[in-house]
N, C-alpha and C positions, 0 to 999 in steps of 0.2 A: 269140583270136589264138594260146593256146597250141597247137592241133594246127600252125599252119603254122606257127610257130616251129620245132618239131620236126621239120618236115618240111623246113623248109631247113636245120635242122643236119644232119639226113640226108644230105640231097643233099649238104651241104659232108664230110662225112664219107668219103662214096664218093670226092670228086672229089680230099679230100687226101691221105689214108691208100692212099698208091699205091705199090707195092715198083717197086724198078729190077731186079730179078729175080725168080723164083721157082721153087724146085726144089724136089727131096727132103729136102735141109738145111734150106732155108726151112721147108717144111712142118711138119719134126720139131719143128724149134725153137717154132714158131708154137702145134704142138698139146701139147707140151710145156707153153709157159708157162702154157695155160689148166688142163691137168692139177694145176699144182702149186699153180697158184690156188686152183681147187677142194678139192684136199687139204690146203691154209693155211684157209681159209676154211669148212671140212666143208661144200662146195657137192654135190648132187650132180647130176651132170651128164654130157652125151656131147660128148663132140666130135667132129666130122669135119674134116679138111681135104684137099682134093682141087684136081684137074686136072677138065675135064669129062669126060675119057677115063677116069681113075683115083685110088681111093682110095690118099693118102698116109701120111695119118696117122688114126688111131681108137683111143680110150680113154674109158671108161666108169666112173663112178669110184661108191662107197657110194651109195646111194640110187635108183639109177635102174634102169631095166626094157628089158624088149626091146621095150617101146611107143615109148621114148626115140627108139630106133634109125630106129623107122620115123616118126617126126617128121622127126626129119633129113634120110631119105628125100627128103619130101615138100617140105619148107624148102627142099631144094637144086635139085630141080624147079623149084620158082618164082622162085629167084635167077635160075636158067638162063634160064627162057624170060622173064620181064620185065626181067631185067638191072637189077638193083637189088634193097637190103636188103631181106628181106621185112618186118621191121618199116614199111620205107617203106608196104610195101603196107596192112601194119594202118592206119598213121592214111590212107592215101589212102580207105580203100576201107570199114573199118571189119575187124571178125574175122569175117564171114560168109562161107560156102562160097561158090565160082565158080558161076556158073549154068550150068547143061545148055548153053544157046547159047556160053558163050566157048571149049567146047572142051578148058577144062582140069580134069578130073573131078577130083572132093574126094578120089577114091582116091588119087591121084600127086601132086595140089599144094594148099598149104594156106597160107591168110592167117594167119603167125603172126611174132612175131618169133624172131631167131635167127638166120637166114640171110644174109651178111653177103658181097659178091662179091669174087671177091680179083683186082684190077685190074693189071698190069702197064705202067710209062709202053714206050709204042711198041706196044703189043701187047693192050691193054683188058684186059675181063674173059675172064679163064681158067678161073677155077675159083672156091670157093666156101670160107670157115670159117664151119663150122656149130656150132651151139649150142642144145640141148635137156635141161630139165631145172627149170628154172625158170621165173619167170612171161616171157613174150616180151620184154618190154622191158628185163628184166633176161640175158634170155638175148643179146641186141644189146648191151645194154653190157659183157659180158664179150668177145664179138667185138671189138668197138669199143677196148677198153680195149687186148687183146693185140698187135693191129695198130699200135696205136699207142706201145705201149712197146717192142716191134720195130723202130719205124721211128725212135724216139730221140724221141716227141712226149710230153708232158707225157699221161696220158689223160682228167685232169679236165676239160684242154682240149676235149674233144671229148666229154664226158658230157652225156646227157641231163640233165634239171631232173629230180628227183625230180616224182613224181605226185603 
């Protein structure tokens, strides 16, 4: 029972960790708090935070590479066109590439976690805090965590179970 345990904390994850706005400020602030994380923590790590039109925020901290970059890439691909965490996607589907049939080539989009959709109430998902650098489920609970101390939530509240 533990993957669908996780998979409904997921979905509750998307559906509460919702901003009543989202702009350039949000952004900064948003990809801020994971930077400084990272740098409290010697994580290293990439973050993205974006519009689906535009990058807002991007910082790359000790350890990470320009492979990083294009995971993110790819993470934010798949937020987009499934609309939902791509961690969702790891326990739904497993970490195996898309197949030739579904159209979404393993070049552009990838079952990993990290990619975490940044929801707006009145207005859905817009855009996307990405996270690459560590193992996937740790990269979703870094999303998970900042989102949530943003919006004033406890983020243990809303942490996965250790594996």
């Amino acid at each position: 029972m533990a993957k669908e345990d996780d998979i409904a904390l997921v979905m509750h994850q998307e559906q509460t960790l919702v901003l009543s706005q989202f702009d350039e400020g949000v952004a900064f602030a948003l990809g801020s708090s994971v930077r400084e994380r990272a740098l409290a923590d010697n994580l290293g790590l990439v973050v993205d935070v974006r519009t689906w039109d535009r990058q807002l925020f991007f910082a790359a901290t000790a350890g990470t590479a320009a492979d990083n970059a294009e995971w993110v890439r790819r993470k934010i691909n798949t937020v987009r066109r499934f609309q939902r965490a791509s961690y969702r996607m790891v326990l739904e589907r497993g970490e195996v590439p898309f197949s030739p049939q579904s159209g979404a080539d393993p070049a552009d989009y990838v079952i990993a976690g990290g990619g975490f959709p940044i929801r707006v109430k009145g207005a859905g998902i817009i855009g996307c805090l990405t996270i690459s650098g560590l193992p996937g489920r740790s990269d979703h609970g870094v999303a998970v965590a900042a989102l949530a101390i943003h919006l004033g939530f406890a983020p243990e509240d809303f942490a996965l179970p250790a594996e």
